[in-house]
NURO-480374 format. One record per residue: residue in three letters; z, x, y of N, C-alpha, C, O in turn. Coordinates in steps of 0.001 Angstrom, whole numbers, padded with zeros to 6 digits, always signed. Layout:
// residues N
ALAZXYZXYZXYZXY/...
***
This chain:
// residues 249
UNK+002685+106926+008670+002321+105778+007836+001153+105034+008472+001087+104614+009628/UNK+000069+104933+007315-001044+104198+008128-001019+102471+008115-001357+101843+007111/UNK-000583+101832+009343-000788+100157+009157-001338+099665+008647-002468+100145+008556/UNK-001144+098617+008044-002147+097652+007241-002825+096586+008496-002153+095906+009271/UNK-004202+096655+008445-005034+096221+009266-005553+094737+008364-006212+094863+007332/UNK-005220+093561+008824-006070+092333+008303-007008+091904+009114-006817+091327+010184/UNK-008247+092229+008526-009943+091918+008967-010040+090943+008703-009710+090894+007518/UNK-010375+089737+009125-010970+088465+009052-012401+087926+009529-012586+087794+010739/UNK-013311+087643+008719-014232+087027+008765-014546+085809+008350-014603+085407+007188/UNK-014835+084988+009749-015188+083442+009492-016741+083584+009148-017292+084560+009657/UNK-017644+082609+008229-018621+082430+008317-018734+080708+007812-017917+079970+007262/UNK-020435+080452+008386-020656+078961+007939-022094+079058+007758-022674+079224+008831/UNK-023099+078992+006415-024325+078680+006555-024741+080117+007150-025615+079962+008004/UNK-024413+081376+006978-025096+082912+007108-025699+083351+006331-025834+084477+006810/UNK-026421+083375+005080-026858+083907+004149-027327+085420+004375-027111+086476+003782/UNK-028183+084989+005676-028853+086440+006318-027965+087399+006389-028271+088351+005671/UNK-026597+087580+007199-026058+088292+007997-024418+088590+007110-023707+089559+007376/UNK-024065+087539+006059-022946+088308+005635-022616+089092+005377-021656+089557+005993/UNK-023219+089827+004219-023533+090925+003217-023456+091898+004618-022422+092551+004761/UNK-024405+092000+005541-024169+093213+005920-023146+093170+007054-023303+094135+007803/UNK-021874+092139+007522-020777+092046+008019-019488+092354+006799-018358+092798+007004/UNK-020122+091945+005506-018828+092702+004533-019155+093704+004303-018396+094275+003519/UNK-020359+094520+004763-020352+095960+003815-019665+096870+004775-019294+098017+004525/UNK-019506+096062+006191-019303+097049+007454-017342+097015+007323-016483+097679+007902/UNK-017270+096035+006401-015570+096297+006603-015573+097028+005085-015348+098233+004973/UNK-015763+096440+004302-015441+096984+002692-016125+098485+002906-015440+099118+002104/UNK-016811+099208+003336-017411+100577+003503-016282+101356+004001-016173+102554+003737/UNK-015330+100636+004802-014383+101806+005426-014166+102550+005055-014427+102614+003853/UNK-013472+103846+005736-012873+105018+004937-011770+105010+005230-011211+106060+004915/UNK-010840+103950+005941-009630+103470+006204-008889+102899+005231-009127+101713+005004/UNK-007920+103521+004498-007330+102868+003297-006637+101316+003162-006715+100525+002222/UNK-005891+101181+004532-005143+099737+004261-005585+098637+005159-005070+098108+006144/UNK-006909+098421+004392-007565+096946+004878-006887+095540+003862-007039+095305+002663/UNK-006359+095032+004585-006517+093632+004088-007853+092989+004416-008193+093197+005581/UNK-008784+092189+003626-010137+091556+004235-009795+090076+003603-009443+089712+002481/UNK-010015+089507+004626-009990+087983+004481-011700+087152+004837-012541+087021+005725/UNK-011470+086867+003765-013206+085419+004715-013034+084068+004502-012979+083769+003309/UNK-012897+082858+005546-013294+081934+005401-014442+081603+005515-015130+082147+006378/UNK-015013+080552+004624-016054+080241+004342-015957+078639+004996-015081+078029+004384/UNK-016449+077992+005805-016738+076721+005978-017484+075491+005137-018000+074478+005610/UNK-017371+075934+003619-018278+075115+002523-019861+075219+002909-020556+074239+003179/UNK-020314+076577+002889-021452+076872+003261-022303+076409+001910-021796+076315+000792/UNK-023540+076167+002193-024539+075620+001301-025642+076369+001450-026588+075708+001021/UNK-025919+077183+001755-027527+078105+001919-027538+079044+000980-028612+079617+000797/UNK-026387+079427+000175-026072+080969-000717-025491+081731-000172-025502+082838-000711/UNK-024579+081590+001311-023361+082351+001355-022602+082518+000787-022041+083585+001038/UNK-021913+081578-000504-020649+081711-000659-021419+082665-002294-020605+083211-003039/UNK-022446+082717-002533-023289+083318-004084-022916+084587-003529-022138+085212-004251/UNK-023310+085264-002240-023489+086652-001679-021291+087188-001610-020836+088193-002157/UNK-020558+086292-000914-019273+086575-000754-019023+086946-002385-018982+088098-002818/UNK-018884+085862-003101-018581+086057-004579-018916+087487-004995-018120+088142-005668/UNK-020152+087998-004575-020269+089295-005597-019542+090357-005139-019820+091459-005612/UNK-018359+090241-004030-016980+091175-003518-016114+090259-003744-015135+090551-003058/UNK-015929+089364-004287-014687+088974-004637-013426+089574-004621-012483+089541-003830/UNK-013711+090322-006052-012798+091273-005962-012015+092331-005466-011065+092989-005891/UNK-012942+092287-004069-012889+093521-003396-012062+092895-001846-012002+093587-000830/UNK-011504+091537-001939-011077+090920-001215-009654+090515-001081-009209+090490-002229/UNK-008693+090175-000208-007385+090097-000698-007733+088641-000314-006988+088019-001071/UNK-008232+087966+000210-007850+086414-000031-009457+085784+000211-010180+086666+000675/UNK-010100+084607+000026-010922+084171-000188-010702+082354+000430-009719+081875-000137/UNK-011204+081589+001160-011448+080552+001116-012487+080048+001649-012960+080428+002720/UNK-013035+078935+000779-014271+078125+001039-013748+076697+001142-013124+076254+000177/UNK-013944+075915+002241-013937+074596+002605-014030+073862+003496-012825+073879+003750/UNK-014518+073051+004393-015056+072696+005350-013280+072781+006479-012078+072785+006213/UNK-014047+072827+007617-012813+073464+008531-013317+072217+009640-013954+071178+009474/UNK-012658+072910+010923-012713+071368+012564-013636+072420+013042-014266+071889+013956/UNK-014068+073719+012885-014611+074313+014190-014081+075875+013758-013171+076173+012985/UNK-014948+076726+014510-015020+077807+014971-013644+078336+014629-013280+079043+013689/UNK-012875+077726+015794-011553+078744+015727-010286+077856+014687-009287+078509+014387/UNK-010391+076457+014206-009666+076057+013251-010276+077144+011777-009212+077604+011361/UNK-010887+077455+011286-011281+078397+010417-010623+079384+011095-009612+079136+010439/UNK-010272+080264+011796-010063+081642+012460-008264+081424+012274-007430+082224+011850/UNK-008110+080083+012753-006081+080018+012421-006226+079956+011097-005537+080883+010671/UNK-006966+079131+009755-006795+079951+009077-006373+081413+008633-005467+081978+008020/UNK-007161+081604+009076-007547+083148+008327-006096+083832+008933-005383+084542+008224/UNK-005759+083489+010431-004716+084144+010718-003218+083570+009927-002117+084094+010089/UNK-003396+082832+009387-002336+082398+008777-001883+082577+007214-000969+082152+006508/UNK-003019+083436+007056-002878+084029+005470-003042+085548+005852-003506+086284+004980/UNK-002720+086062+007017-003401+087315+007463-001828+088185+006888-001008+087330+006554/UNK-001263+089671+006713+000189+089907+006306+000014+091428+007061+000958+092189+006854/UNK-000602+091720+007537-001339+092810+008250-000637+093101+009579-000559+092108+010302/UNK-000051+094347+010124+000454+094867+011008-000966+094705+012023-000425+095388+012893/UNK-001946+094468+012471-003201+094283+013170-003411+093408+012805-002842+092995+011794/UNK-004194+092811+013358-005526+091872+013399-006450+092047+013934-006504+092404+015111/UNK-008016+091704+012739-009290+091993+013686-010539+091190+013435-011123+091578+012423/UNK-011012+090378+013937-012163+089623+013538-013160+090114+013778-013552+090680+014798/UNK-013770+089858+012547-015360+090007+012962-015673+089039+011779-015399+088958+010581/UNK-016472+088263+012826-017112+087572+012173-018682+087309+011494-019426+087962+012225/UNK-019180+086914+010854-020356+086926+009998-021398+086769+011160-021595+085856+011963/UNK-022272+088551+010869-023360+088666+011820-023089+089744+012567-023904+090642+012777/UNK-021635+089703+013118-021026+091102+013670-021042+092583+012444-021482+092451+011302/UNK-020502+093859+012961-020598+094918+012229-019128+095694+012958-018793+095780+014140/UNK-018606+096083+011971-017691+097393+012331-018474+098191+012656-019543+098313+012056/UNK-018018+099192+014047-019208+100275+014202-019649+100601+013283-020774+100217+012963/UNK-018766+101610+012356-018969+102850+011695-018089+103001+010529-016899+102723+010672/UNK-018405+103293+009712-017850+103716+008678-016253+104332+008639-015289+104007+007946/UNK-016415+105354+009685-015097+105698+010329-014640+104948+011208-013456+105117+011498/UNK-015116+104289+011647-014231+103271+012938-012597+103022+013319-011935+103199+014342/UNK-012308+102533+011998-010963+101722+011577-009994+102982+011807-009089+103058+012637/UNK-010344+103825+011001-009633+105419+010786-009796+105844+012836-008731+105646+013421/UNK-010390+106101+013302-010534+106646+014200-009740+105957+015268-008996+106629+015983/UNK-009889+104170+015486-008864+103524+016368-007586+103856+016067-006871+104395+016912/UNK-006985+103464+014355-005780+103955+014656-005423+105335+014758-004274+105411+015193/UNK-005994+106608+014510-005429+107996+015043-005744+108571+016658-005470+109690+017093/UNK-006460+107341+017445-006571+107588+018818-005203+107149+019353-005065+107363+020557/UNK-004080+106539+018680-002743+106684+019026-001966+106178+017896-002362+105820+016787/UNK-000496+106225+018504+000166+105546+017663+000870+104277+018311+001237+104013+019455/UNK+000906+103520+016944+001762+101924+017274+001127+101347+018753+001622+100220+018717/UNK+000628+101372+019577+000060+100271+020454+000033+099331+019664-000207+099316+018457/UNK+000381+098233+020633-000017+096912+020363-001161+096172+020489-001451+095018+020173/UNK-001869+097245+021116-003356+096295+021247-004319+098200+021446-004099+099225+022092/UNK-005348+097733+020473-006220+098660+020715-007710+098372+021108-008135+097366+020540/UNK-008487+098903+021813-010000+098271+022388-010762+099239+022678-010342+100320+023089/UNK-012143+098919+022470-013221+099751+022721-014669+098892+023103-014716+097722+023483/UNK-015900+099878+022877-017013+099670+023508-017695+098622+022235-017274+098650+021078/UNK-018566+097919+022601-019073+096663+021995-020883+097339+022164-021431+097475+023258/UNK-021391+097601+021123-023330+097556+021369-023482+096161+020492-022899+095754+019488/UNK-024729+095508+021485-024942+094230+020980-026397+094446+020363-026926+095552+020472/UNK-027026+093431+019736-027960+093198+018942-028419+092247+018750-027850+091157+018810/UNK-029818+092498+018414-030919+090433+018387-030618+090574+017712-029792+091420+017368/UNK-031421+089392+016866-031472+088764+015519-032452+089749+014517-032590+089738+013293/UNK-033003+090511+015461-033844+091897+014095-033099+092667+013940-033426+093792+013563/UNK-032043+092376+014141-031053+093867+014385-031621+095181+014939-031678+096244+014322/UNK-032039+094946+016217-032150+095913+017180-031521+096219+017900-030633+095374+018015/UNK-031350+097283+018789-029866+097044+019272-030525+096882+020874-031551+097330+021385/UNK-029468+096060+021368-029774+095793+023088-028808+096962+024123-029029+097132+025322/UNK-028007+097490+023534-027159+098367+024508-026139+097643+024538-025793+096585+024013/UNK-025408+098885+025720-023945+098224+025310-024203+096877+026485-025199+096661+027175/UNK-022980+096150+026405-022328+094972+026658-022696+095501+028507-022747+096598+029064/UNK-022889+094072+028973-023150+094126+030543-021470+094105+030846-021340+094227+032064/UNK-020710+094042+030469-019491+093699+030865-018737+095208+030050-018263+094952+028943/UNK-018627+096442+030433-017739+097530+030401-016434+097084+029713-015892+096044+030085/UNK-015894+097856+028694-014307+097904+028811-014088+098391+029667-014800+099242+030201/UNK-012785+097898+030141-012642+098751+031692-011424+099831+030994-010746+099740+029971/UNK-011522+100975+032180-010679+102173+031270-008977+101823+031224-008155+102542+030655/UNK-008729+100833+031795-007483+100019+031900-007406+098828+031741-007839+098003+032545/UNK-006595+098455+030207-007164+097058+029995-005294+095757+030500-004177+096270+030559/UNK-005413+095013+030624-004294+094171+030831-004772+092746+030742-005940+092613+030375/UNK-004019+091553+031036-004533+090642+031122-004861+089623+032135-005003+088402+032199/UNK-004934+090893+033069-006138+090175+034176-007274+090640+034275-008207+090296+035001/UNK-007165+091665+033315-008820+092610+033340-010098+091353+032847-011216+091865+032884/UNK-010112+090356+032555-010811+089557+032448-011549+088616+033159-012353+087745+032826/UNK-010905+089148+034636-011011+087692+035896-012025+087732+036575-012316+087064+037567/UNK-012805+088821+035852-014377+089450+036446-015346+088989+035361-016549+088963+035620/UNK-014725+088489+033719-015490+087931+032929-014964+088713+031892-014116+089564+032162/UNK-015463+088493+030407-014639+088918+028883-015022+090327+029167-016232+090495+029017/UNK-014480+091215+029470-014670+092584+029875-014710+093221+028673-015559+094109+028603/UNK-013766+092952+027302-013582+093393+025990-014331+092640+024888-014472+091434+025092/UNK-014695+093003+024068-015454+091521+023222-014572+091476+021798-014081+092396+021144/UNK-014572+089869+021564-013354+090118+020460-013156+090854+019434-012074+091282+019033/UNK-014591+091078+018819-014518+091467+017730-014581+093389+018172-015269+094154+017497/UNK-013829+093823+019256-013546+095449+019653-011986+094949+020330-011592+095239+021460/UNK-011400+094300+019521-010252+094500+019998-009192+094072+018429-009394+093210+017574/UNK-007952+095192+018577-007517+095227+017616-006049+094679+017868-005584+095462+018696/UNK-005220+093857+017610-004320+093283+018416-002846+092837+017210-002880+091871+016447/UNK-001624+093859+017335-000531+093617+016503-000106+092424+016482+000236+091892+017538/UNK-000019+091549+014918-000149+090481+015033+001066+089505+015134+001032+088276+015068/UNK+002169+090337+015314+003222+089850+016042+003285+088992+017555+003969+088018+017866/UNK+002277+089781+018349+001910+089116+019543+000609+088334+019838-000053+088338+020876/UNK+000365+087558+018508-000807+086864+018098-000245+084998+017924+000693+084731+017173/UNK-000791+084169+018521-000647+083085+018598-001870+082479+018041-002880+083170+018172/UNK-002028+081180+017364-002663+080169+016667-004087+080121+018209-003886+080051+019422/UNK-005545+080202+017358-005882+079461+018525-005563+078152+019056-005121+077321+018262/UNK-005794+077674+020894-005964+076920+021314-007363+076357+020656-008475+076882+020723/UNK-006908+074894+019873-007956+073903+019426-008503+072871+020876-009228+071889+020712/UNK-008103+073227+021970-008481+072073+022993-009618+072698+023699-010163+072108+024632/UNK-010034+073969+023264-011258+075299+023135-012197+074976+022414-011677+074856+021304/UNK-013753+074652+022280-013798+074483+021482-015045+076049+021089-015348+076632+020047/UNK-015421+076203+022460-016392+077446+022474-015577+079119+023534-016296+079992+024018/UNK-014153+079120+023620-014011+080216+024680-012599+080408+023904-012093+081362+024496/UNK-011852+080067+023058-010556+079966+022493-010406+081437+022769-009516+081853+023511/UNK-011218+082174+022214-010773+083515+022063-010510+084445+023204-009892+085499+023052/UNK-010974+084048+024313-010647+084171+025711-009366+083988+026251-008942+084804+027070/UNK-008681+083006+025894-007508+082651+026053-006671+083462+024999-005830+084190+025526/UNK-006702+083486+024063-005851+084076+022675-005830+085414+023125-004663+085667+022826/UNK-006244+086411+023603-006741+087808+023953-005643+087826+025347-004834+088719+025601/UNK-005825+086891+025936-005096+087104+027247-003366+086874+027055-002391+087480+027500/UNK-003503+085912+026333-001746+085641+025812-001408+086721+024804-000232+087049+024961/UNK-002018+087425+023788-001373+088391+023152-001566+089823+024878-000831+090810+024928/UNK-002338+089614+025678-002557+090875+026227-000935+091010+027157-000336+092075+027305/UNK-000507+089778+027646-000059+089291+028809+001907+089765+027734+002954+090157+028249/UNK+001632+089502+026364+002969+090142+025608+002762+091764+025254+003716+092355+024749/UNK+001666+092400+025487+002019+093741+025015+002145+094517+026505+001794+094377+027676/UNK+003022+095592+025482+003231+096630+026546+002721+097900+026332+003038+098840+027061/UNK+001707+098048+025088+000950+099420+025315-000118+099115+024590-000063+098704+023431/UNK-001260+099322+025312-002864+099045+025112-003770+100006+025482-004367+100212+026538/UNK-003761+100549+024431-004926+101599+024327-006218+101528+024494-006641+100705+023682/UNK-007077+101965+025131-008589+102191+025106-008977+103729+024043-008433+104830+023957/UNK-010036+103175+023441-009789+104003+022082-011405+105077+022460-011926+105859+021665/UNK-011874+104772+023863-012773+105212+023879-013594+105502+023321-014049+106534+023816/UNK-014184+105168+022418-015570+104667+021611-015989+103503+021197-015280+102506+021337/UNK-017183+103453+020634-017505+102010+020566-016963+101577+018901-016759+102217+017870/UNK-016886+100383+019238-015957+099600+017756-017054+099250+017399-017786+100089+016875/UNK-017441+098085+017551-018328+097224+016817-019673+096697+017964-019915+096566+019164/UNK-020407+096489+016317-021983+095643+017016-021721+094412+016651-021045+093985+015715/UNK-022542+093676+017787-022343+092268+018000-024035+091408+018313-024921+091448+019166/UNK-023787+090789+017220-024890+089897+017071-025014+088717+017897-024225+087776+017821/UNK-026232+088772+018871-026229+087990+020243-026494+086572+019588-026754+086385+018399/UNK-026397+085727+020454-026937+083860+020064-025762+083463+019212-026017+083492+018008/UNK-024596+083117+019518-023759+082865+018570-022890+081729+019245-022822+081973+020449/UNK-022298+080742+018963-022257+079676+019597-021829+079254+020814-022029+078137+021292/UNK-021104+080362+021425-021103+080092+023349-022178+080565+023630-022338+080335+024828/UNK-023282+081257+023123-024607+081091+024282-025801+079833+023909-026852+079619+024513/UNK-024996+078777+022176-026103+078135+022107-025642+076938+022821-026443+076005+022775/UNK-024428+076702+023543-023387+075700+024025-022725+076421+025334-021521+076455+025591/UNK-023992+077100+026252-023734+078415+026862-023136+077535+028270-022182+078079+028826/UNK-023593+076327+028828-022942+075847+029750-021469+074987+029643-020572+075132+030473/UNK-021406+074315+028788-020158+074024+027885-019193+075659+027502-018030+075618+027903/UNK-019507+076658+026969-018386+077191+027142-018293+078175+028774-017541+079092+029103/UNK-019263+077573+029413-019163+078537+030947-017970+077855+031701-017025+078299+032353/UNK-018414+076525+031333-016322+075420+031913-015275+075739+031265-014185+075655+031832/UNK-015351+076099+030166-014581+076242+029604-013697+077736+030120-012545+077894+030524/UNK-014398+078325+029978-014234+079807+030781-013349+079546+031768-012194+079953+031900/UNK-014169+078639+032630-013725+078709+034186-012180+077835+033788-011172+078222+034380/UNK-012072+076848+032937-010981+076441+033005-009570+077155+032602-008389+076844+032757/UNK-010270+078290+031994-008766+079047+031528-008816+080394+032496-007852+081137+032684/UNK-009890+080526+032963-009459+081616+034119-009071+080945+035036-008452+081791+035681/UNK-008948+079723+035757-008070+079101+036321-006554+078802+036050-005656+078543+036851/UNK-006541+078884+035059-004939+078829+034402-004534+079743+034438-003304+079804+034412/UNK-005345+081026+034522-003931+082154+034322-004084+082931+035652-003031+083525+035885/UNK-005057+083149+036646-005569+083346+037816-005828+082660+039240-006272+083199+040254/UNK-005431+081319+039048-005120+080513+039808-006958+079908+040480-007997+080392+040031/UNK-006923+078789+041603-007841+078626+041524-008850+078524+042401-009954+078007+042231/UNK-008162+079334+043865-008793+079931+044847-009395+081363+044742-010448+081768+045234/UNK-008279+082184+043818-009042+083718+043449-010096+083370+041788-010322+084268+040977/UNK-010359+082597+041693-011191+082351+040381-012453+081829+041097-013618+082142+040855/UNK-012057+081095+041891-013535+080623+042760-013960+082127+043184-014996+082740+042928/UNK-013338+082339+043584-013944+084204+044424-013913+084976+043878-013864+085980+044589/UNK-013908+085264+042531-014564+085712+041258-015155+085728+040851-015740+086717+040408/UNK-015553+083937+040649-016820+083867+040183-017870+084108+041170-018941+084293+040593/UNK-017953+084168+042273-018652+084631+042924-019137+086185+042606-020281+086509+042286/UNK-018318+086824+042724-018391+088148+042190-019080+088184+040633-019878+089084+040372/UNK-018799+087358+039811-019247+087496+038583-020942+087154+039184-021810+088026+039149/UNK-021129+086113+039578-022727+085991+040015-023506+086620+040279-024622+086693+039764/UNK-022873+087478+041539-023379+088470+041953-024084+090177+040917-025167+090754+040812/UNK-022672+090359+040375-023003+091033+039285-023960+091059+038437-024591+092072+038137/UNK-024158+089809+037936-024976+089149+036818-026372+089406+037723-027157+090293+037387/UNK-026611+088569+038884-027893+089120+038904-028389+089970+039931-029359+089745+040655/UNK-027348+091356+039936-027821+092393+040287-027708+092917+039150-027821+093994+039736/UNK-027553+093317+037705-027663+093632+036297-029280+093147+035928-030172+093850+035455/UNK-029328+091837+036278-030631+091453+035508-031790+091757+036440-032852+092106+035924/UNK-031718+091685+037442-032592+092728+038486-033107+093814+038207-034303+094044+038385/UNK-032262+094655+037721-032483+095836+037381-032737+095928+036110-033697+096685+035968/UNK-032243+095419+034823-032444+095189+033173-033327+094419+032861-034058+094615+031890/UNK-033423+093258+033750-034278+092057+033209-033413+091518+032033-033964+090652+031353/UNK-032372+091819+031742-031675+090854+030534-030277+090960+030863-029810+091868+031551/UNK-029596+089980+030340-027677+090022+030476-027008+090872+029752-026376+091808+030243/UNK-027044+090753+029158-026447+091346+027923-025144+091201+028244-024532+092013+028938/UNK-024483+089797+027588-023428+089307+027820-022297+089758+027021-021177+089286+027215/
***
């Protein structure tokens, strides 16, 4: 039996980038998508572009939200889907096959993950993610930095909690680690899931969500090995850009 997967996409004010974040879920060749979009009462002609899949949608809302991840508990709260998976407006499902391919790389895991290629704003692609899935994922695999990126992780939504609203740019950092920290089988699906559209609001609020970071890898990592982490994360970072000349976060 193939799970029913609920895709959720938040958007606010995208006109550019929706259309081709719904064609990347509605294209599947995966039969049991639920697709959800909140809309934040966008005004540019997002909600003109959503409308013309309407129909092609199992739930729909437009109306002004608190933020980022208050739109995202939405969506999870109308979600009825054995999975959960965001991507949000600007992001892309890899591939056409994607969806199909995570779930027959096993069965029933509770959490499934893969490789992330990122992308400017021309939609070029930058390569993959400076930060590896690592070939063993848990929920300390993060204490080196978001090792997984959200929108390549597929997560049974039984062991899915409301975001933290006291987040206002890293929620999903935390949410990833508390469903990771309840499952007991997490697959690496070894290929890449999805493209990810760079500049998106923790790098435009990039020092604000860097505390933020640090404050929840302190909470679950304590706060002598988080200091000596981040060290390590530094280091990393600019021996990467040394050699790349870019992050690719």
């Amino acid at each position: 039996m193939q799970p029913k997967l609920s895709v959720i996409t938040i958007v606010y004010n995208n006109v550019k980038d929706i259309e081709r974040t719904m064609l990347s879920v509605l294209n599947q060749t995966y039969p049991n998508i639920e697709y959800i979009v909140i809309d934040g009462a966008s005004k540019d002609g997002t909600k003109k572009v959503i409308r013309k899949f309407q129909n092609r949608l199992a739930k729909l809302i437009s109306e002004p939200d608190h933020g980022i991840y208050d739109a995202m508990n939405k969506g999870l709260a109308l979600a009825t889907g054995e999975y959960v998976l965001f991507m949000n407006s600007g992001d892309e499902i890899y591939s056409t096959e994607t969806v199909e391919d995570v779930f027959q790389s096993a069965d029933s895991a509770d959490i499934y993950y893969g490789e992330t290629e990122m992308y400017n704003e021309q939609w070029l692609s930058l390569g993959q993610r400076r930060h590896r899935a690592p070939e063993n994922f848990n929920w300390r695999s993060f204490k080196y930095g978001m090792s997984v990126g959200h929108q390549a992780v597929y997560i049974k939504r039984s062991i899915t909690e409301p975001y933290d609203l006291q987040y206002k740019y890293s929620a999903d950092i935390d949410w990833v680690i508390k469903a990771a920290k309840k499952a007991s089988s997490i697959v690496n699906t070894h290929i890449y899931v999805a493209k990810y559209l760079v500049g998106g609001m923790s790098k435009k609020k990039h020092f604000a969500s860097l505390r933020e970071r640090f404050s929840i890898f302190k909470k679950y990592y304590g706060l002598i090995p988080n200091l000596i982490n981040h060290l390590v994360i530094a280091l990393n970072l600019l021996t990467y850009f040394v050699k790349h000349r870019k992050t690719n976060d």
